[in-house]
N, C-alpha and C positions, 0 to 999 in steps of 0.2 A: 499491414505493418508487422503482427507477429509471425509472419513466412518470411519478409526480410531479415526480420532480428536474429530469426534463426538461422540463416545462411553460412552465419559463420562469421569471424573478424570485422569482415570488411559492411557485409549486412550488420551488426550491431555497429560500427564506428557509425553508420551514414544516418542510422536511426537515434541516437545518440547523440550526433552532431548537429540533428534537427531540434531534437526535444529537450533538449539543456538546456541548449542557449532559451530558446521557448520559455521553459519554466523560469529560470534567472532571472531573464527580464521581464515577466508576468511578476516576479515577486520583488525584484528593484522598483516597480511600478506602484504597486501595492505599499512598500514601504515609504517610497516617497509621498504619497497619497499621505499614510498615516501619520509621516513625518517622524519615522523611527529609524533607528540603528541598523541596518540589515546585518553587520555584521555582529553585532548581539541577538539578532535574533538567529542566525546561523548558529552560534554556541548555544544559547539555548535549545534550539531544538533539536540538538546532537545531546545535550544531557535528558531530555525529554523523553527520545525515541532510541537513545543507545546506536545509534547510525546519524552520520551525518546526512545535511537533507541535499546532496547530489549522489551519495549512497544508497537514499531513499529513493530516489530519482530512475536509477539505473535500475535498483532490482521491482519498483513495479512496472517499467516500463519490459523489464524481461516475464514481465508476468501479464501480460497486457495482449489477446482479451482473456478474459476470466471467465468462471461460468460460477453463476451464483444460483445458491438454495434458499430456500427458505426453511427457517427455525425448524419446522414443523416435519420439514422434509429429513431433517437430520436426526431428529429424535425418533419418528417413526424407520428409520434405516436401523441406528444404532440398539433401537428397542427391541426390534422384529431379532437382533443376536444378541441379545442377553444385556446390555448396558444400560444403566440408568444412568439420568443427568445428575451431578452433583450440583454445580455450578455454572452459569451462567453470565456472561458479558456484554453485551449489546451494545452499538455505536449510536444509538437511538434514533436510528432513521437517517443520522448523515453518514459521512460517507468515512468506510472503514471495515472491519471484519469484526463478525460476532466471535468469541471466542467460549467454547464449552469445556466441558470439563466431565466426562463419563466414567463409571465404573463398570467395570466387569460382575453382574451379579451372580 
């Protein structure tokens, strides 16, 4: 999928035009299930995330696959040239990105 997306226009339209509709109606689904608003949850989760969630959509799908570290692995990288961790963010196991925060010592 991500050697199509990157092909170019027509490689991201065909990928895009699979996985949208995909996720919309995975979450139309979802909210009828709950028996909620989708279109308050839509503005919510644009005040939420500062992106709306087909915004959200497209840039991790343009990021799609990923390669992941672990904590451990970052600290020991950043350590080995001079940084110490300040702070620290964790998704705590589900899914999302740790976010760090290193100085230069």
């Amino acid at each position: 999928m991500k050697r199509l997306y990157n092909t170019g226009r027509v490689g991201q339209g065909l990928v895009l035009g699979v996985f949208v509709p995909y996720f919309a109606l995975r979450s139309a689904v979802v909210d009828a299930l709950r028996r909620t608003n989708p279109l308050r949850n839509y503005r919510e989760y644009k005040k939420d995330r500062g992106m709306s969630r087909v915004r959200d959509w497209v840039d991790w799908l343009g990021g799609y696959p990923f390669e992941v570290a672990k904590p451990e692995e970052i600290f020991d990288l950043y350590r080995e040239q001079g940084f110490a961790l300040e702070r620290l963010k964790t998704c705590a196991g589900g899914i999302g990105c740790n976010e760090f925060v290193l100085r230069r010592q």
